[in-house]
N, C-alpha and C positions, 0 to 999 in steps of 0.2 A: 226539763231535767228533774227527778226526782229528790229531792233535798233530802238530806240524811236528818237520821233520829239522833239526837241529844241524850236523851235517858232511858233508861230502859230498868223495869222489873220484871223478874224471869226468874225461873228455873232454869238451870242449863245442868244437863247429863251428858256427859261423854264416855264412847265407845270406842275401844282400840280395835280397828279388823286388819285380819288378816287379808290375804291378797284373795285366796280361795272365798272367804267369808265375803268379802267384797264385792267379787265377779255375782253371786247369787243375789245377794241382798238386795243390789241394784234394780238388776233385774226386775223384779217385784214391786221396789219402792216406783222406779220409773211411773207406776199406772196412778200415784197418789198426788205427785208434787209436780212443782214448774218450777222455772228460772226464776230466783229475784231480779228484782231491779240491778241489783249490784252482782251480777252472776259471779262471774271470774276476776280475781283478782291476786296480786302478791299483797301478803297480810305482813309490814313491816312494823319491828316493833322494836321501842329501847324500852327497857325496864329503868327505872332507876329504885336505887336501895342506899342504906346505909354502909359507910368502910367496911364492917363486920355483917354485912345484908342481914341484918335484923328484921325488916320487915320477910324475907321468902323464909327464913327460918322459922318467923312466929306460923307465917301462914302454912309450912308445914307440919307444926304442930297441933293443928286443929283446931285452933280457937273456937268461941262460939262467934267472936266479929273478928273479919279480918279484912285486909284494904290494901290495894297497890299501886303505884302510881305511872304508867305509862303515856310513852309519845307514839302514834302511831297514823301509821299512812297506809292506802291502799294504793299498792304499786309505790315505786322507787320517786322520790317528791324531788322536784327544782325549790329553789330557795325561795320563789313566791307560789310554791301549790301550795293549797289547805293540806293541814294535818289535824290530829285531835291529840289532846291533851287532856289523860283520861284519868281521872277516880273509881276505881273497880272496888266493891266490896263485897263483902257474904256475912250474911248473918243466919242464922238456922239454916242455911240450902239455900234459899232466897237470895240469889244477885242481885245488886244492884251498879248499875253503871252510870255516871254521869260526867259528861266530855261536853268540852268548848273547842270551835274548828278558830283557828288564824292560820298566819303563812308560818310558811316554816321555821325563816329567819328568823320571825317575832316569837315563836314557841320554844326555840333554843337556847334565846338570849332570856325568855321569861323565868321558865324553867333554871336555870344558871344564875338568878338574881340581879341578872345585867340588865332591866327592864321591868317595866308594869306592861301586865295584862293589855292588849290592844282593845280589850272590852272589859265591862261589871258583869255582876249578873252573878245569880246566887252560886252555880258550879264555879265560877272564878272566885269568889271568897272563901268557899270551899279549900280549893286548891291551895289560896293563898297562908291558910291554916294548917294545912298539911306541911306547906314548904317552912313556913314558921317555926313550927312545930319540930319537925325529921326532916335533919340536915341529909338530903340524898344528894345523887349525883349518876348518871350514864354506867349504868352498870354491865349489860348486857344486850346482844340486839339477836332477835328471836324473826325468823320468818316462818315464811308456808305459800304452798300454792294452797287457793281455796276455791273452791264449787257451792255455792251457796243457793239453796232453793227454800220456798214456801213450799205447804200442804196447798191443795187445791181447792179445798173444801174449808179452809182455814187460814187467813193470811198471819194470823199472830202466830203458828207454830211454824219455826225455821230451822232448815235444817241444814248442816254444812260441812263440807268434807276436806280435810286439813292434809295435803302429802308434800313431801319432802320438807318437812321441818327441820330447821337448820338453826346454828346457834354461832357467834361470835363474843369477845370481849377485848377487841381491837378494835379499830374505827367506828368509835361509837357514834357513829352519823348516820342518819335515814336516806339522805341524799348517797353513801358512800355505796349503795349498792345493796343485793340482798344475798349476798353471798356468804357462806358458813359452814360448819363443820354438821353432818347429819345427825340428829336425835336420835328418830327410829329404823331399824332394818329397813333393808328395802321394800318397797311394797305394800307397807304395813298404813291405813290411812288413820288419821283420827277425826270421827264421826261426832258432833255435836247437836243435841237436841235442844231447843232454846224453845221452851214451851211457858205463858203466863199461869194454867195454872198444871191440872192431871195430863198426862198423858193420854193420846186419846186412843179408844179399843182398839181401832183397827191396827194401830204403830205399834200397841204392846204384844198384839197376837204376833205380830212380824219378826218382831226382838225375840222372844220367846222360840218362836219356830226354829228362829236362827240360831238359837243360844248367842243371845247377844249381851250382856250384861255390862253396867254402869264401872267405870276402871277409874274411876277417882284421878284421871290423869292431869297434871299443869306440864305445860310444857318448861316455863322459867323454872318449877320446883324439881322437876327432873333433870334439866340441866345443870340445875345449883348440886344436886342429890349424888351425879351420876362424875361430874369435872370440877364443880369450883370447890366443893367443900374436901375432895381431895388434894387441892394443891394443883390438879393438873389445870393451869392456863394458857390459856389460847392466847399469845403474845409476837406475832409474827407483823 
């Protein structure tokens, strides 16, 4: 089995297509890429923020650093499947991610202050800094079906295709299911590029051809942007 990655620096660009845009694009990329390791999967996520979500607020304003704090599973977890316990940040365009995997129980009660870390290790003192530091809490839970592929020619450039994103701010549990209210139109996917350093020719000639261009898209930031900051909550 192939073990997952821990840290990552990257570039990541994302492109919103449409259904038409999609059916073509495909097409073409098909002759470039293959399946990752972790092809398909449901990408479940809690956000956690502050009472007043100050942290997706800063991060909508652009900062030059900014940081968020998620729990996250691939596919719907039992209370002993691994999850990751993640620190996402951005500094000039540059991602940085760094995640600790435990069970799910231990990551819920961690996160909550009900518990130490089931490991050390420098992302856990990290984390333990943050939690110190910004009092959060289960703010939101964000999914997606995802298609995840490598370049062929390039295993560091990954590429990955995000549809029906969905959003909740009731059962804020990874175990409760990945059910939610939808984000984007129907059909509409969102496309990520996660490249360490340039873009490479062949993918920019492609973008271009397509008129494909970078949309600044978060899904938590559209969500907060689009329901929480107007008052409308999802409380059912």
């Amino acid at each position: 089995m192939t073990e997952a990655q821990l840290t990552f620096k990257r570039y990541e660009k994302k492109y919103m297509i449409c259904p038409q845009q999609y059916e073509r694009f495909r097409q073409q990329l098909d002759e470039h890429i293959r399946p990752d390791h972790f092809f398909t999967s449901t990408v479940c996520s809690i956000y956690y923020d502050t009472d007043n979500y100050s942290l997706i607020r800063n991060s909508i304003d652009k900062p030059i650093y900014k940081e968020k704090l998620r729990l996250r599973s691939y596919n719907v977890p039992k209370p002993d499947d691994d999850v990751f316990v993640e620190l996402k940040g951005k500094f000039k365009g540059l991602v940085y991610k760094r995640r600790v995997m435990m069970r799910h129980e231990e990551a819920v009660a961690y996160l909550a202050g009900e518990r130490s870390a089931p490991q050390d290790g420098q992302v856990v003192r990290e984390v333990d800094w943050f939690l110190k530091t910004t009092p959060v809490q289960p703010k939101v839970f964000i999914g997606c079906d995802r298609q995840a592929y490598v370049a062929k020619d390039d295993e560091s450039l990954r590429i990955t295709f995000d549809e029906n994103i969905r959003w909740r701010d009731y059962e804020l549990e990874l175990s409760a299911g990945s059910h939610g209210e939808n984000i984007l139109p129907q059909g509409y996917v969102l496309m990520e590029l996660k490249i360490p350093e340039a873009c490479p020719m062949w993918l920019a000639r492609m973008l271009s051809e397509h008129q494909l261009f970078p949309a600044g898209f978060s899904k938590y930031g559209t969500c907060y942007k689009e329901n929480l900051i107007n008052g409308v909550i999802l409380n059912v």
